[in-house]
N, C-alpha and C positions, 0 to 999 in steps of 0.2 A: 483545474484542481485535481490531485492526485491524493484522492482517500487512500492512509497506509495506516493499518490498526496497529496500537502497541500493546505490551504487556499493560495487568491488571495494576502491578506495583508501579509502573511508569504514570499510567493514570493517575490514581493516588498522590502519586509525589507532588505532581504537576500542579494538582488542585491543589493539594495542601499550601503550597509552596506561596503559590499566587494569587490564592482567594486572603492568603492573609494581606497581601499586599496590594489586593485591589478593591476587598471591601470589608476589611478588618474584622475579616472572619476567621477564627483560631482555629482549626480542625482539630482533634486531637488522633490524628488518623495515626500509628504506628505500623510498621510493618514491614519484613523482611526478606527478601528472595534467598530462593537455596536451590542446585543445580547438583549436577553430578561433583562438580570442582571444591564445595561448601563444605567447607570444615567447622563442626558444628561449635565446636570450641571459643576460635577466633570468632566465630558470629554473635556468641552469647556475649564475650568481651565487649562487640562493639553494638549491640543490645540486650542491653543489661536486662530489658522488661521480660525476654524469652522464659529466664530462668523464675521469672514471681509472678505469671499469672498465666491461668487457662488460657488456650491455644485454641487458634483454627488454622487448618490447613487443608490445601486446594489447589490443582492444574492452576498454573498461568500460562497457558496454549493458544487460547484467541480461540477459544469453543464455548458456548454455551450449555445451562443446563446441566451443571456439573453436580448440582444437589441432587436433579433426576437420577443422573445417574450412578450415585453412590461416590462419588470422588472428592466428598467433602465429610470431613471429619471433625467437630467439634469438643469444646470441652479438655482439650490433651494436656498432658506437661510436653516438656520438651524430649524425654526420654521416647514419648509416645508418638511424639511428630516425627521424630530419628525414624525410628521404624517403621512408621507411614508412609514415607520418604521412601525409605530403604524398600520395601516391598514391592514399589510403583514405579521407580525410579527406571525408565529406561521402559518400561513396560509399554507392549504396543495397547492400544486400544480404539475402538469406531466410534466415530463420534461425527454426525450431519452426514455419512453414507464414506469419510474419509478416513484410513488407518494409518498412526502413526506413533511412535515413542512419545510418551511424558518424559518431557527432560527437565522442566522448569516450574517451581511452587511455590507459593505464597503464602506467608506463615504471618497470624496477627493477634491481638488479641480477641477472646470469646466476652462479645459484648452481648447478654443478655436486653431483650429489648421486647415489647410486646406490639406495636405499632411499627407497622413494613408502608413505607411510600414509595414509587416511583416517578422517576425524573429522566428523559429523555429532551436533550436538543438536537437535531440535524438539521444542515443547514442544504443549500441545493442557488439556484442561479439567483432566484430572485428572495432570498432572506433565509428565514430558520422556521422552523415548524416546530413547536417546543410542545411538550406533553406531560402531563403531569395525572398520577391521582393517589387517592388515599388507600387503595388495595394493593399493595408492591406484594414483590415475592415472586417464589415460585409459580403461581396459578396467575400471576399478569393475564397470559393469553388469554386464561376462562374469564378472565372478569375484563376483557378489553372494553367493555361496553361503559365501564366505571372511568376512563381514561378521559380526561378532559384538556382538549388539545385547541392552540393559537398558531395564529403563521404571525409571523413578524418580519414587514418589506424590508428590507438591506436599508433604504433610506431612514427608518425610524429607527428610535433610541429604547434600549427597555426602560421602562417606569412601572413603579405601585400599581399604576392602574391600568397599564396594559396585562399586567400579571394578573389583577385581580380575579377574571373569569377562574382560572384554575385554584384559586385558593379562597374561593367563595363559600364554600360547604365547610371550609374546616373551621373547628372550636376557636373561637377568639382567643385562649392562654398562647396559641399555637400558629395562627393566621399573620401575623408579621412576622414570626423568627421564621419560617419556611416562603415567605416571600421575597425576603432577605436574602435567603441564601440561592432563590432561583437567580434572583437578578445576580448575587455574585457568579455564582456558578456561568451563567449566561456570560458575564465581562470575561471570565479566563477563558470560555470556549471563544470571545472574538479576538482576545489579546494575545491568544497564542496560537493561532486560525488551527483550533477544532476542526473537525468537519462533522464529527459524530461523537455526543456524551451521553453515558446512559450510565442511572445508579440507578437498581435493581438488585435489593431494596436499598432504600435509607433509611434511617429512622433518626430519635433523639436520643442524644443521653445525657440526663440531667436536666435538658431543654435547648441542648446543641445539635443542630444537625450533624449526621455519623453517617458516610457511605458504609457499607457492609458489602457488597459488591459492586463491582465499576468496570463500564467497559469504553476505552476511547479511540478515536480517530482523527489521527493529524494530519493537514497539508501541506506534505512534505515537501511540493511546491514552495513552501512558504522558510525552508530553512535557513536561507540567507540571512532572512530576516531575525530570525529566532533561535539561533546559534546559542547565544548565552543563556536564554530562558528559559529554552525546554533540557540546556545540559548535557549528559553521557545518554543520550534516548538512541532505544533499539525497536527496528522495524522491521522483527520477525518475517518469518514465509509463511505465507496462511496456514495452521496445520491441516498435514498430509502432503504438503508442496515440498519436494526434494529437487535441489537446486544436482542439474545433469553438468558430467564433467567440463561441456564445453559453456552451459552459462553460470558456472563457478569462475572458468575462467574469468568470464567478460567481468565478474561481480568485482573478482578482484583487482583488474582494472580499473574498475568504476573507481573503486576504492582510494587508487593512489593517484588521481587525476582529478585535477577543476573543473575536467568537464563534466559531461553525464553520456556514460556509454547505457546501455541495457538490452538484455537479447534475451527471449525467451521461445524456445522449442513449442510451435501448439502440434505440429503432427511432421515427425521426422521422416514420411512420406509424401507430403505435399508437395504441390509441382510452384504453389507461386510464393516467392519469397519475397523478402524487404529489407533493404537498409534504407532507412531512410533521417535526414535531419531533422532537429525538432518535434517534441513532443507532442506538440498539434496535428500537423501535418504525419505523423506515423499514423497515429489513432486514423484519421480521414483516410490515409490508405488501405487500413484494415478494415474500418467499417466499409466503407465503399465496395472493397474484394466480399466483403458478407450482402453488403446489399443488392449485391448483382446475385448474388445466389451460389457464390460457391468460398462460403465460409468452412468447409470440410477440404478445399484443398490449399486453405491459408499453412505456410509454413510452419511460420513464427511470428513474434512481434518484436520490432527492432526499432533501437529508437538512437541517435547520437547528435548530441547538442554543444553547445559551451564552448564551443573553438577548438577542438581537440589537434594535442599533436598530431604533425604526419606519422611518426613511429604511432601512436596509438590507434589512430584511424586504420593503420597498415594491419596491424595484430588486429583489430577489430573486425576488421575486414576478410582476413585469410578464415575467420572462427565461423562467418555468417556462409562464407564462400564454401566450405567444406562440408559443412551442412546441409545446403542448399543442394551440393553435387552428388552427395551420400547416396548409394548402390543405385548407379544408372540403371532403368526398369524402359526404354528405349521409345517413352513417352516425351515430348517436349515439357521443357517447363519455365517458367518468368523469373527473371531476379528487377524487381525496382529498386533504382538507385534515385535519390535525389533528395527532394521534398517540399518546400515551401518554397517564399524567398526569404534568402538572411538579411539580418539588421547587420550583423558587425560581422560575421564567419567569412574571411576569405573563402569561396569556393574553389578556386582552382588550387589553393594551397589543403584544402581538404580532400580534393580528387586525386590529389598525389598519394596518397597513401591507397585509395582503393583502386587506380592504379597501375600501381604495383601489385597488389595482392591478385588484380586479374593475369596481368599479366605470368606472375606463378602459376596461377590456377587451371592456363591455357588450354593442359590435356583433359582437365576434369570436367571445366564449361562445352567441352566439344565433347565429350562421351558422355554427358546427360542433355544433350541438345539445347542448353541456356538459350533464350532469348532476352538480353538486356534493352532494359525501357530503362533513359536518365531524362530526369526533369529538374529543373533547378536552375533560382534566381538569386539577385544577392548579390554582392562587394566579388568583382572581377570574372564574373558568372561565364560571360563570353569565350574569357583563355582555358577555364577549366570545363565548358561545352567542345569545342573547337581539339583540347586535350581527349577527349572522352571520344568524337568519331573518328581523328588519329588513329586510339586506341583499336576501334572494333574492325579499321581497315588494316591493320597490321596483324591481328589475331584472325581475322577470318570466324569471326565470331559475329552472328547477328546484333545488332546494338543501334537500336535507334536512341536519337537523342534531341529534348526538345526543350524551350527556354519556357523564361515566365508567360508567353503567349497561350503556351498549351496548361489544360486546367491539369489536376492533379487527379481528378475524379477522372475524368478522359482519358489519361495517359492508362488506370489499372482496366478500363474496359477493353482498352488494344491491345493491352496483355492478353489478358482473357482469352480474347475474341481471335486472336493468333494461337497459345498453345492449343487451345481447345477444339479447333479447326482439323478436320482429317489433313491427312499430308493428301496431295492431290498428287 
């Protein structure tokens, strides 16, 4: 699973959309996004409620806490949210130790309400943890003690009466329409695989449940599958995360291909690097390089799946290689290539693209003293093994290379245990 948070308005939509259609619950949620791009004109056109009723407005950044810290504004007409906007807009600010521009806001209406509930599901391997109580708000934390919380195994169904613990304490006018809407809410977080809901607070209006703030997380894992239902969905950079010119590139990449490229810089000094196949297998790479102890001279994190072009593999390849070889400092250092074994990924037609890109990179892998570790199994593994110590006896380049016999956890300790080694 690949937790990826989205906007506040994303969330929103999401539930609205498909709590109507999966337990015939209306939300009356409205609401607007506005950006540096938003013309406030054309917005009013195509939300007519902007221009006839009190306003709130507020970061939609993927931070918390925005009432603490004054970045929430109630009560406005829409001449008032313009300028709220306008004042903020672009503006840096710190927010959880990270600084960065407000670019994106969330304009709704100001629903007076006297009653704040909270409502969290997160889900984890073995089912959902769901949390619920009667004191929402800002001061959640101070009253975490009030928070009345269930696990639910993956194998069980929600019901009435698994819900009942958390909606035990509340007034009976009130004790079914908020059990109603946990189990709704619960169907769209498994219908549209959630991995994390949180509405802090909720309340009622009229005797309707009404998010007032919401924050979600998708498994984006799960896109294939939910292409249509979750829509035109954006899966921001955590704020303060600035994508560097070389994984803008990979991004855009990723972008125009049916595979799944991703490359991300952790220390542009580091000696031990990766590419490696499958998103499984990277994670194990990395963690492994941390659990041996030398997660500070982890690279990057490098991930390529889905059967990618040889041209894409190639471009992928020269961006992780250049990287890797950036201002020789006359230490040795690792690149792993390989990763699991594949289901369906020709490998030796995927090793054609990286390569070539070694083979370019000839003078830079010898003047940072590369030692190449390949491991890797899968649909034709052999030609494209067999292709790879060709490779390292032609370049004069150290390159060991091993098949599905050798583990994957084993191949990054050799790494290691070689660059890290005095020269004798």
């Amino acid at each position: 699973m690949a937790r990826k948070k989205i906007r506040e308005y994303d969330s929103k939509r999401l539930l609205k959309e498909h709590l109507k259609r999966l337990a015939n619950i209306d939300l009356q949620i409205r609401s607007a996004q506005v950006t540096e791009s938003t013309d406030f004109t054309e917005l009013t056109n195509q939300e007519s409620w902007l221009s006839s009723t009190k306003l709130v407005v507020k970061p939609d950044m993927l931070f918390g806490k925005r009432g603490k810290s004054g970045l929430v504004a109630l009560k406005l007409d829409l001449a008032e949210v313009a300028d709220f906007v306008k004042a903020r807009l672009g503006t840096e600010v710190e927010m959880e130790g990270c600084k960065a521009p407000i670019t994106t806001f969330i304009v709704e209406p100001f629903v007076p309400h006297d009653q704040e509930y909270y409502l969290s599901i997160v889900s984890d391997r073995l089912g959902c943890t769901i949390s619920f109580s009667e004191c929402g708000g800002i001061e959640i934390e101070e009253n975490w003690d009030k928070v009345k919380t269930i696990f639910l195994p993956a194998e069980k169904s929600m019901t009435l009466e698994v819900c009942a613990p958390l909606i035990a304490t509340l007034p009976l006018e009130v004790r079914a329409k908020i059990g109603n809407f946990i189990m709704g809410a619960f169907a769209v977080f498994q219908d549209l695989d959630f991995s994390f809901m949180e509405m802090n607070p909720f309340t009622l209006v009229e005797g309707e449940p009404f998010p007032l703030d919401m924050r979600g997380e998708l498994d984006d894992t799960a896109a294939f599958k939910n292409f249509n239902k979750w829509g035109d969905i954006e899966f921001p950079l955590p704020f303060g995360r600035v994508l560097s010119p070389t994984e803008n590139f990979i991004n855009g990449l990723d972008e125009k291909t049916s595979a799944s490229l991703k490359f991300t810089v952790l220390n542009p000094k580091g000696r031990i690097w990766t590419m490696v196949a499958g998103g499984g297998a990277s994670v194990i790479y990395a963690d492994t390089v941390g659990d041996l102890g030398y997660a500070s001279e982890l690279g990057n994190y490098a991930e390529y799946s889905g059967a990618p072009k040889e041209d894409e593999v190639l471009q992928y390849a020269r961006v992780v290689i250049d990287c890797a070889t950036a201002d020789p400092d006359g230490r040795k250092r690792a690149l792993l290539i390989g990763g699991g074994i594949a289901n369906f990924t020709d490998v030796a037609a995927t090793f054609n693209g990286i390569i070539r890109a070694l083979r370019e990179k000839e003078t830079r892998l010898k003047a940072c003293r590369m030692h190449i570790y390949v491991r890797r199994g899968g649909p034709n593994y052999q030609t494209g093994l067999a292709r790879m110590r060709a490779l390292g006896e032609e370049l004069g380049v150290p390159l060991e290379v091993y098949g599905p016999e050798a583990t994957m956890t084993g191949i990054c300790k050799r790494a290691i245990d070689c660059i890290m080694l005095p020269d004798a």
